[in-house]
N, C-alpha and C positions, 0 to 999 in steps of 0.2 A: 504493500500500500504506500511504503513511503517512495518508492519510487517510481510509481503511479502518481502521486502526489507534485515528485522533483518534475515530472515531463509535463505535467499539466501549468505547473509555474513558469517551465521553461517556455513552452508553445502557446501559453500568454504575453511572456514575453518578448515573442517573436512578431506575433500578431498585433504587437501595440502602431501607431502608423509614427511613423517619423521621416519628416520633409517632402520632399517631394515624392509623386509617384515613381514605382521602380519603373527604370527602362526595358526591364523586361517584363512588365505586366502584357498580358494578351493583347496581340491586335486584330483585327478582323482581316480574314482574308480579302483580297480580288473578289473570288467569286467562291464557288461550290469545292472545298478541297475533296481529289480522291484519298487524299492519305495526310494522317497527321502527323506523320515524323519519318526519318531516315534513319537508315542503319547502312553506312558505309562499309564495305571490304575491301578494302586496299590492298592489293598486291602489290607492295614495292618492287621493282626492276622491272619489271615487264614480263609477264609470262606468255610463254607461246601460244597465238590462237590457231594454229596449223594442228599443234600434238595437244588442243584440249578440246574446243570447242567448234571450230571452223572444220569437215572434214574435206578432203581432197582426195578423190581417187587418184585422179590425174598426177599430184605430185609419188602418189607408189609407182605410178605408171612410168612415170619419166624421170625418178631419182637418178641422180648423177650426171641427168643432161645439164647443157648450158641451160637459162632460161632463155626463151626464145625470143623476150622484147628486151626493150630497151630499160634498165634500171634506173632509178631518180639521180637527178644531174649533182643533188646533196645525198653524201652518205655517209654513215658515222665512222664506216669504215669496209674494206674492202671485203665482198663475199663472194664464193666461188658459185661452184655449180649449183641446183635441185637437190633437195635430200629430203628422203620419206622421213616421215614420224615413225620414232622407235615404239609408239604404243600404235594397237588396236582399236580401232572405233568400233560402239553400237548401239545401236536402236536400243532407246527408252520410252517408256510408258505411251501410252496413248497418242500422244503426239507422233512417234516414233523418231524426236530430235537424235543425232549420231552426235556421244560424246566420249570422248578416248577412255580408257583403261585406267589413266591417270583420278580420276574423276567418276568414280562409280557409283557412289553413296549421293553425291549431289547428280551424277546423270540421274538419279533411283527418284528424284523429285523434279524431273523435268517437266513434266505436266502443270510444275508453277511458275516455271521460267519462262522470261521473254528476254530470248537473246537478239543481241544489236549485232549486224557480222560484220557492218562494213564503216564502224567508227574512225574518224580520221585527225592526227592532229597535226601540228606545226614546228616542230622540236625534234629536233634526233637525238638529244643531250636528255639526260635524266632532268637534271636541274629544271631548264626548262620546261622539259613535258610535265614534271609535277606540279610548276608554278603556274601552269596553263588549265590543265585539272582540274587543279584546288581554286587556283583562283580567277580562272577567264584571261589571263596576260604571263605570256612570259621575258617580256622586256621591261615592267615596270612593276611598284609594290600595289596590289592589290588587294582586299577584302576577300575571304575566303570565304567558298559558297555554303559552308556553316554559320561562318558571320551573317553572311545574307541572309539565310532562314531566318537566323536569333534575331536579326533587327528587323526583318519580316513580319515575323510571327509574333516573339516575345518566346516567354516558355511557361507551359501548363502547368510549373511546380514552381512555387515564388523561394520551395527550401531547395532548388537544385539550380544549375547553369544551364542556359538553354543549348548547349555546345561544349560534348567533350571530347576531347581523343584521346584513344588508349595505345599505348606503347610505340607512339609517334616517332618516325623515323629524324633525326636532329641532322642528317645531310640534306644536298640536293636541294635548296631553300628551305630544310630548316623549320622556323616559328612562322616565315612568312607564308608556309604551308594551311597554317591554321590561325593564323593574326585574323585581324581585325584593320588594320591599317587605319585609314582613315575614317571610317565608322567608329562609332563610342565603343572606347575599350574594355567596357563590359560585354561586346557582343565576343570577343576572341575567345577562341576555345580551349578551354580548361584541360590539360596536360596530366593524364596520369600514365606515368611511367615511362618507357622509351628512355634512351639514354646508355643501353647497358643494362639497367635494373631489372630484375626478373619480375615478370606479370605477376607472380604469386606473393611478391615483396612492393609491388607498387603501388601507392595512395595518395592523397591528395595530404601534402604538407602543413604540419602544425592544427592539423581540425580533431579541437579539441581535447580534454579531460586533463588539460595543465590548471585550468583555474576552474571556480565555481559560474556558472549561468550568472547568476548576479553580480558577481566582479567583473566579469565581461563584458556585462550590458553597460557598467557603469562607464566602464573604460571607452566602450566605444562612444557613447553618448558625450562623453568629456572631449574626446578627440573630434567626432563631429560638431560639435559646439564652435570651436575653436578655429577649424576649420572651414566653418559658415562664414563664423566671423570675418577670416580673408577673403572671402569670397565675397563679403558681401562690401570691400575695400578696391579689389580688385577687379572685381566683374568677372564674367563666365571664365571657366579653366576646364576645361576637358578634363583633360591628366588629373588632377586633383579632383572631380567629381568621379571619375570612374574609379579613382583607389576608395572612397568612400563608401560607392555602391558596393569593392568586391570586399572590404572590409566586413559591411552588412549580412550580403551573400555567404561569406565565409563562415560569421557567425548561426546564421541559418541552416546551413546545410549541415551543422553536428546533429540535428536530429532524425537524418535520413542517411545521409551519404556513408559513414561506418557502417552501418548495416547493411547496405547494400551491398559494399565492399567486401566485407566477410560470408556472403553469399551464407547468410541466416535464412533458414527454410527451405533451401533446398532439397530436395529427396536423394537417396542414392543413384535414383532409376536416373533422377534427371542430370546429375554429376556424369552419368555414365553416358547416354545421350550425347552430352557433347564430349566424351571423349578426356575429362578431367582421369581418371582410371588408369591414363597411359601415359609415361613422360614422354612420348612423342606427337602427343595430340592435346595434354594439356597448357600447354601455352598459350594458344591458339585458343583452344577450348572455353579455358575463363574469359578471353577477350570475348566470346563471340554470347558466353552465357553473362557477362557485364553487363553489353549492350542492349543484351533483352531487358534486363533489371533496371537499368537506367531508363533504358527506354518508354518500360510501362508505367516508372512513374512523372512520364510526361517532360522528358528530355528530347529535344524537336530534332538535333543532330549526332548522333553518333558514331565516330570512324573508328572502327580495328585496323591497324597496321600488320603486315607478314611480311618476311621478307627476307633473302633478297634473290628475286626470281631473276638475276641478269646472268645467264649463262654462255658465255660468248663461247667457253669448251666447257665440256663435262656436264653435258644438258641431260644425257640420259641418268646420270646416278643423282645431282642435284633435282633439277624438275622432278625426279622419283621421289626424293625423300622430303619435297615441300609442298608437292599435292600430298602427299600421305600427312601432312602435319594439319593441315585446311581441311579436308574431303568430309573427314568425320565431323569438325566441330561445324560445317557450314549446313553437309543435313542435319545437324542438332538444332542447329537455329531455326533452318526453316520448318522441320515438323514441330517444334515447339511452341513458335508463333502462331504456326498454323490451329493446333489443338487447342490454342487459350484463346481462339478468336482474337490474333491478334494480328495476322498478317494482313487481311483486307486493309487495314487503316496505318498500317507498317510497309513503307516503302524501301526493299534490301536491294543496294548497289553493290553489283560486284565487275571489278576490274583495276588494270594498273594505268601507267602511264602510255604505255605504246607496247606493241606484241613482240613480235621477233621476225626476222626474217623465212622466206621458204628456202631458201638458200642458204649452201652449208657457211659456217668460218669455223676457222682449227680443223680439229680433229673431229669434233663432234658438240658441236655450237651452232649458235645464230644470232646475229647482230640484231641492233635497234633497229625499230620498226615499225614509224607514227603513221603510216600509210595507209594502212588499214588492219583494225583490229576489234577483238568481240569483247564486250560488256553483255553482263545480264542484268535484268533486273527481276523483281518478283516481290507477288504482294502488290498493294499501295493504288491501285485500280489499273495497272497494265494487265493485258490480256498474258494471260498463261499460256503455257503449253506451245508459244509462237516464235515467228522466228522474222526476222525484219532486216533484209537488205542483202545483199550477196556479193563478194568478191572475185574475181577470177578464178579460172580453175588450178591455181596455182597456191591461191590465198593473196596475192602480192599487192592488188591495187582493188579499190572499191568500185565496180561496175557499176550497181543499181542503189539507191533507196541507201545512199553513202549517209552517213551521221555526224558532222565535226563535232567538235565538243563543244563549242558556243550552242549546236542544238542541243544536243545530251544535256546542260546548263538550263536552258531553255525550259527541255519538258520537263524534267525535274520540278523546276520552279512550278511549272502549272500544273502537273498533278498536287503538289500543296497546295495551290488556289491562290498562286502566286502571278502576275500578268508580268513577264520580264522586263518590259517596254517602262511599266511604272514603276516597277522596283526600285526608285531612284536614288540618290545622297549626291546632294549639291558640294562639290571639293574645288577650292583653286579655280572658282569663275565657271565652273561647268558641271553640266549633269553625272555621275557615272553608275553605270549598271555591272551587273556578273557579266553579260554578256554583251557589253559594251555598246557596236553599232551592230553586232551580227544575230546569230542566233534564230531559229527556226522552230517550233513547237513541232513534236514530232508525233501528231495527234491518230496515226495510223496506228500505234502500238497501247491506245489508251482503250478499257472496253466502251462498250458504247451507253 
């Protein structure tokens, strides 16, 4: 009872109002959202869409010939002939989409997938291709399309961050992967783990149980006080208004966020599900069982990071042993959403930066490859079980129903019930959006 009593004191004191409203309080969509939140899979390096998703008769057909057209005039670096995929492809569920050998457990949930085949971006360079991803520009700092949501939307839980990533990759741009830039820096997303630090040791720093609820509240009140004051000397300050919100934030989020953290209530069945059971799939695993956790309670963006799919040689024993590290905990995710009633209104991204070449380099490698390549999505109101756009028969270039990533940016936004066009933030004399002047809704892959 008395600590029934302590949390009732606490989460009165949470709920008292102080200053202005939060900037992440809810905003109202555009229009009708299909889905309320994202769950990002990030393949860091680029994984092959030739050996997982994209199949190609034609490249078992013609391995080791030259390619027969002409290669892009930019390339990250020199590749030889045609070379098949070391896995097998096949027919999954109802649909009957062809997905490699790599990918059995997630081929085993195709009938919720909607693969993109002929995605295309602008970068041959990691760096950039991630900076282009994340955040619509790879020549300049830009707002991440997590920041975008969170100053979008706001976030459904005033005790969480509308925007976290989990074991966030710190190269290849870094913070500015997941900043905020020049949107208020309460929208940047909150950082747990990455670095080195092992998922099973990572948490959000200093939240919590060094002092009592009431010492805290005073302190912060005393520090806000003080800091009106200058504010109210000095006129608006970004910087100094956003440390106050996360100050706020921080103190709120001790009544959720540790628990969530310690995956409290879990069942065995569901530990095992994603694959937590096995040191080669629980890494992966808790990211992908965090995500749901955060996610349902009403956190608008969430990215798992894996990685590092760049296999220039040694594709077949590397690619081997990082589909096997993903495969279990991604069908863990998705039949889990799916059984809680939670993937319709849960929109799951998955893909990296750029794929790989059909063409061999080394010994048994394939180079960068923004040309064309597959994302899935599933859940979130895209149509299941489908398949959207087509590449040569080689895999190399996007023929039909091609995707850049200003649209992928694009429908994203509007299945939130986001309209990209107004998504605006006036910066340095001018409008800017995610997807800048470009970007195309890609409203074929949405159900009707």
């Amino acid at each position: 009872m008395g600590l029934g009593f302590g949390g009732l004191a606490l989460a009165g004191m949470l709920g008292q109002v102080r200053g202005a409203p939060s900037p992440l309080a809810v905003q109202a969509p555009h229009f009708a959202p299909r889905a309320r939140r994202v769950i990002f899979l990030f393949m860091h390096g680029g994984p092959s869409h030739v050996d997982t998703f994209d199949y190609k008769p034609a490249l078992e057909r013609d391995s080791g010939k030259p390619l027969p057209f002409a290669k892009p005039r930019v390339q990250f670096a020199k590749t030889g002939n045609l070379r098949r995929s070391p896995w097998e492809f096949r027919r999954h569920g109802q649909s009957g989409a062809m997905v490699s050998d790599l990918f059995p457990l997630t081929g085993a949930c195709a009938d919720d997938l909607c693969f993109l085949k002929a995605v295309h971006g602008t970068n041959e360079a990691h760096g950039g291709a991630l900076l282009k991803l994340h955040t619509g520009s790879d020549v300049s700092v830009r707002p991440s399309m997590g920041s975008w949501i969170s100053y979008g939307l706001g976030s459904e839980n005033a005790n969480l961050p509308s925007f976290l990533t989990l074991n966030p990759t710190l190269g290849h741009g870094g913070v500015a992967n997941w900043a905020s830039a020049f949107l208020p820096a309460v929208h940047q997303g909150t950082r747990i783990g990455g670095g080195g630090t092992p998922v099973d040791q990572a948490t959000i720093a200093n939240l919590g149980g060094a002092w009592d609820p009431a010492v805290q509240r005073a302190q912060l009140d005393l520090l806000g006080e003080t800091q009106r004051e200058h504010l109210g000397l000095v006129g608006p300050e970004p910087a100094l208004e956003a440390r106050i919100e996360s100050f706020e934030l921080a103190f709120r989020m001790q009544t959720e966020a540790p628990e969530i953290l310690a995956l409290t209530g879990e069942t065995e069945l569901t530990r095992r599900l994603y694959g937590l059971d096995d040191p080669r799939t629980a890494s992966f695993g808790r990211q992908c069982l965090l995500a749901r956790r955060f996610s349902e309670r009403g956190v608008r963006f969430v990215q798992a990071t894996h990685g590092y799919w760049d296999q220039h040689d040694d594709l077949t024993k590397d690619h081997g042993r990082l589909a096997l590290e993903v495969d279990r905990p991604i069908a863990g995710l998705l039949r889990d959403l799916k059984s809680r009633g939670l993937l319709d209104e849960t929109l799951v991204l998955w893909g990296g930066e750029f794929g790989r070449t059909p063409t061999l380099q080394g010994k048994d490698g394939r180079d960068h490859h923004p040309h064309a390549f597959t994302v899935w999505m599933a859940g979130g109101g895209v149509k299941p079980g489908f398949s959207y756009g087509e590449t040569d028969e080689y895999g190399f270039y996007g023929v039909s129903d091609k995707v850049h990533v200003n649209d992928l940016h694009a429908t994203l936004l509007a299945l939130l019930g986001l309209d990209h066009e107004k998504l605006t933030y006036r910066h340095a004399g001018r409008d800017f959006r995610l997807t800048d002047v470009a970007g195309r809704v890609v409203r074929e892959i949405m159900r009707g």
